[in-house]
C-alpha positions as CSV (number, residue, x, y, z in Angstrom):
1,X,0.0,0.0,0.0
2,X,1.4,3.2,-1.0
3,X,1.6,6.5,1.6
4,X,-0.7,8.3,-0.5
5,X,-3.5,5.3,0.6
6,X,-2.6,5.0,4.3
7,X,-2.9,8.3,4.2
8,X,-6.2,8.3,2.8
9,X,-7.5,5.4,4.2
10,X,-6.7,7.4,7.9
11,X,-8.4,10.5,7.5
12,X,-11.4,7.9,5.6
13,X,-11.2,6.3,9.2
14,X,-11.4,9.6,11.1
15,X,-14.5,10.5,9.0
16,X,-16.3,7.7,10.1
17,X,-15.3,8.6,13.6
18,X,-16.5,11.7,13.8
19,X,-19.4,11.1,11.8
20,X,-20.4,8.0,13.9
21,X,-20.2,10.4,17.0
22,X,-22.6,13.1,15.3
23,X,-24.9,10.0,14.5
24,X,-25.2,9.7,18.5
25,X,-25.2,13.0,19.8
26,X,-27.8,14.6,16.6
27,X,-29.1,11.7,14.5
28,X,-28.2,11.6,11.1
29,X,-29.6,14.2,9.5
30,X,-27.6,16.5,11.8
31,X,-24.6,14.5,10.3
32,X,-25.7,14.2,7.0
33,X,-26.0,18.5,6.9
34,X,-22.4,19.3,8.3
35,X,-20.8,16.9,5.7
36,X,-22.7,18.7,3.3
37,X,-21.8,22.0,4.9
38,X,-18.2,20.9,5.0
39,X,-17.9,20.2,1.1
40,X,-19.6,23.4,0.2
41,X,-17.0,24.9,2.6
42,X,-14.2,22.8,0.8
43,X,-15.7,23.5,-2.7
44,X,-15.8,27.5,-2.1
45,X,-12.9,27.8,-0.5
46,X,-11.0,29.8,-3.1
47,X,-14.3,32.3,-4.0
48,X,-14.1,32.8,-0.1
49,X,-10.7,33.4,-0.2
50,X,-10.2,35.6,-3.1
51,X,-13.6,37.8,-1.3
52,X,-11.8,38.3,1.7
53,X,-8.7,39.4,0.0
54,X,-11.3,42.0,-1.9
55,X,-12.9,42.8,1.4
56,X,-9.3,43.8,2.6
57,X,-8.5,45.8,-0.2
58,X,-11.5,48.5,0.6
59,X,-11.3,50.5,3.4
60,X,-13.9,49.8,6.2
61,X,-16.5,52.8,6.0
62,X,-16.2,55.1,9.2
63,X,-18.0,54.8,11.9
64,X,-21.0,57.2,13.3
65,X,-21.2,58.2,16.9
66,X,-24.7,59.2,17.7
């Protein structure tokens, strides 16, 4: 088995860890919505990323003191 696959294969084992444990504590559609969360996350990653960067670029608008 090569690195690349143990390597795999552990965080594939630490998946179903963690997703075994939300099973127990929320029930699986609790489970089922943050691994669906998480791959959105994943998937617009660089769209976030390259927002932020934007975001830094403008200057934040003053504030007002009433």
């Amino acid at each position: 088995m090569s690195q690349d696959t143990t390597s795999k294969d552990y965080f594939f084992a630490q998946l179903a860890t963690l997703s075994d444990a939300m099973i127990a504590a929320h029930g699986k559609d609790f489970a089922m919505g943050a691994m669906v969360l998480a791959a959105r996350f994943i998937a617009e990653g660089e769209a976030r990323e390259l927002a932020a960067a934007e975001a830094a670029k403008t200057p934040e608008p003053s504030r007002i003191i009433l």
